[in-house]
C-alpha positions in Angstrom: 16.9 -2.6 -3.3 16.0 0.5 -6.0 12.4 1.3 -6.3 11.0 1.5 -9.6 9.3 5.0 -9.5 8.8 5.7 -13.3 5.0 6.7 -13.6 3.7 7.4 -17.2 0.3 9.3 -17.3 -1.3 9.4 -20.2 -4.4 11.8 -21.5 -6.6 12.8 -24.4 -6.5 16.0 -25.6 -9.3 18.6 -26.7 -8.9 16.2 -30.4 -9.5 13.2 -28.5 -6.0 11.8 -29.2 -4.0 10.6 -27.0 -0.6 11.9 -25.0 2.2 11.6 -22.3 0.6 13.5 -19.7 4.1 13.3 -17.8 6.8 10.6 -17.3 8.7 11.0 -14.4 9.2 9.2 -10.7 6.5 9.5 -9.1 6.2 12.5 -6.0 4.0 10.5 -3.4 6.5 8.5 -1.3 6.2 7.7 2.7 8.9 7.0 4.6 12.4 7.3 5.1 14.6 9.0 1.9 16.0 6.3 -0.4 14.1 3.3 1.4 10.3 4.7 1.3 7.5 2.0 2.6 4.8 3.6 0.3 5.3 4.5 -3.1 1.7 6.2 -4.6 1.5 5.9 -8.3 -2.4 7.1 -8.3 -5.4 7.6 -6.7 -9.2 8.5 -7.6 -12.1 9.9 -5.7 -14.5 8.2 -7.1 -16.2 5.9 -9.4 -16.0 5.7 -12.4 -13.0 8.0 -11.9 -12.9 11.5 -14.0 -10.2 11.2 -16.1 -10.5 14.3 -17.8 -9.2 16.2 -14.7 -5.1 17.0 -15.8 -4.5 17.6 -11.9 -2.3 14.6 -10.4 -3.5 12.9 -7.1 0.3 12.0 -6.5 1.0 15.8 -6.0 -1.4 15.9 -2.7 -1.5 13.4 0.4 -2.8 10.3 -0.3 -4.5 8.0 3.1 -4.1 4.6 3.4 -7.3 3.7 2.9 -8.7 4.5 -0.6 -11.0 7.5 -0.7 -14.9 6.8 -0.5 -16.0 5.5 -3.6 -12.4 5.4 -5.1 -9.1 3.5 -5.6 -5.4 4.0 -4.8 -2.7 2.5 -6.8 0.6 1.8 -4.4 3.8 -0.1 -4.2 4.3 -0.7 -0.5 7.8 -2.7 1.3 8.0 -5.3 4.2 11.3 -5.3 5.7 12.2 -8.3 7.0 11.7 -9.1 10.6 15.2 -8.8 12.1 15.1 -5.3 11.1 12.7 -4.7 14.4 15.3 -7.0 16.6 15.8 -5.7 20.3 12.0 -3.9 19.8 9.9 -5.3 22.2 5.9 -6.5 21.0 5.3 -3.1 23.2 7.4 -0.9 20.9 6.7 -2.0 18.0 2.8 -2.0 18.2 3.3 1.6 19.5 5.6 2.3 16.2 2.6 0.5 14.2 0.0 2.4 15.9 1.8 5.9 15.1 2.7 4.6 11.2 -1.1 4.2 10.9 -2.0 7.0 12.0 0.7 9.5 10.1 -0.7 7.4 7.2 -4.3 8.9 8.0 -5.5 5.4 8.9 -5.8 5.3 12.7 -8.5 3.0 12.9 -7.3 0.5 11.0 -4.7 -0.4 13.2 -5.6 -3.8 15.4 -4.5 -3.7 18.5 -5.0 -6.9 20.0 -4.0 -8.4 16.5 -1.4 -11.6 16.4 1.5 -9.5 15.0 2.4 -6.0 15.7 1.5 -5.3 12.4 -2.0 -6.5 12.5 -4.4 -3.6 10.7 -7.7 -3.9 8.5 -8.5 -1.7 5.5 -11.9 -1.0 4.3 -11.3 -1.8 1.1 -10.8 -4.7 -1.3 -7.1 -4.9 -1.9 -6.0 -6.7 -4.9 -2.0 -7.7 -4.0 1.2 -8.9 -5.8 4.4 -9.9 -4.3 6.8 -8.9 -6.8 9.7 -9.2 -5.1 10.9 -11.3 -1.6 8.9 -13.7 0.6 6.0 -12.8 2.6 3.9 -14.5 4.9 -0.1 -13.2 4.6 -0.9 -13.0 8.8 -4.5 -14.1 9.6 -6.2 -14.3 12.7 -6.7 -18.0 11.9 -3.9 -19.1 9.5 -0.7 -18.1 7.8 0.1 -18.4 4.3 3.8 -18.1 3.0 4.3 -16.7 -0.7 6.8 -16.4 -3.3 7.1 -13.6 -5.9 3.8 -13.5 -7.7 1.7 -14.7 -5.7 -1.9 -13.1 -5.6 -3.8 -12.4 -2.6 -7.5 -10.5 -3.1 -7.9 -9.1 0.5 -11.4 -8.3 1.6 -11.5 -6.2 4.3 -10.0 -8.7 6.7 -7.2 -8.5 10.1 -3.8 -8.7 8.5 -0.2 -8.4 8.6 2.6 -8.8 6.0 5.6 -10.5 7.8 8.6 -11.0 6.8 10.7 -13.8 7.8 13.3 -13.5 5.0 16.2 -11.7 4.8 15.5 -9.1 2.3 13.1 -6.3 2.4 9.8 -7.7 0.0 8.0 -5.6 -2.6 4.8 -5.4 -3.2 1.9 -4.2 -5.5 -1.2 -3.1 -4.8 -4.7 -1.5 -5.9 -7.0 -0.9 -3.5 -10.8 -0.1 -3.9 -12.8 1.0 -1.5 -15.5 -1.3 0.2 -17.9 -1.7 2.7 -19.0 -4.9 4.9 -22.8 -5.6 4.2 
């Protein structure tokens, strides 16, 4: 499956008109060449966000988590599950553990979760499947979707599973949040 990276940035100028900051793929991709699990599009570090700054977030790291006070702007893939077959539950929450933690998101991994896969973000994550099926992992439930499909994620356990045959696409914006 090709990944859409085309990112248009716009900005204003000293005038205040507008302009094509850059249109190009996007440089923040994690994971392997050609098949990346994150593709960044943006992030800010704070809110509201400065958008007079012409530097482009996509050009540095950018965590999993969105920074405090800010937002990150992703595609993200779910290959399907018989991608992991002959990985034992062992494995592949050891893989999950270290993918967390290259992403700068250690802690968000869950351990003891239902799926190797199992993680929490602090953040309010507003989600689109916009290509594939995927099934939304909760500690108590399971919910299947189908391309477009919404899911506003509040800072709960989850994993994105899988169980089809073709590696899913999806959107997502994430703001940060806090519990309480």
């Amino acid at each position: 499956m090709s990944i859409p990276t085309r990112r248009i940035v716009t900005g204003v100028d000293a005038k205040g008109r507008s302009f094509v900051l850059s249109d190009g793929p996007t440089p923040n991709l994690f994971g392997p060449k050609g098949e990346p699990y994150l593709i960044n599009f943006w992030a800010t570090k704070s809110a509201p966000a400065d958008y007079s700054d012409a530097r482009d977030p996509a050009d540095h790291e950018i965590p999993l988590h969105p920074f405090p006070s800010g937002a990150t702007f992703r595609f993200f893939r779910v290959p399907p599950e018989s991608a992991f077959a002959g990985q034992s539950d062992e494995e592949r929450r050891a893989r999950t553990a270290a993918y967390y933690a290259q992403v700068g998101a250690a802690d968000a991994f869950v351990p003891e979760g239902r799926h190797p896969a199992f993680h929490r973000t602090n953040s309010v994550d507003f989600i689109v499947l916009l290509e594939g099926e995927v099934t939304l992992m909760l500690d108590d439930g399971d919910v299947a979707m189908k391309p477009f499909d919404v899911v506003v994620q509040r800072g709960s356990n989850h994993a994105w599973v899988n169980f089809g045959d073709s590696t899913a696409l999806m959107l997502a914006v994430l703001v940060d949040g806090r519990q309480g």
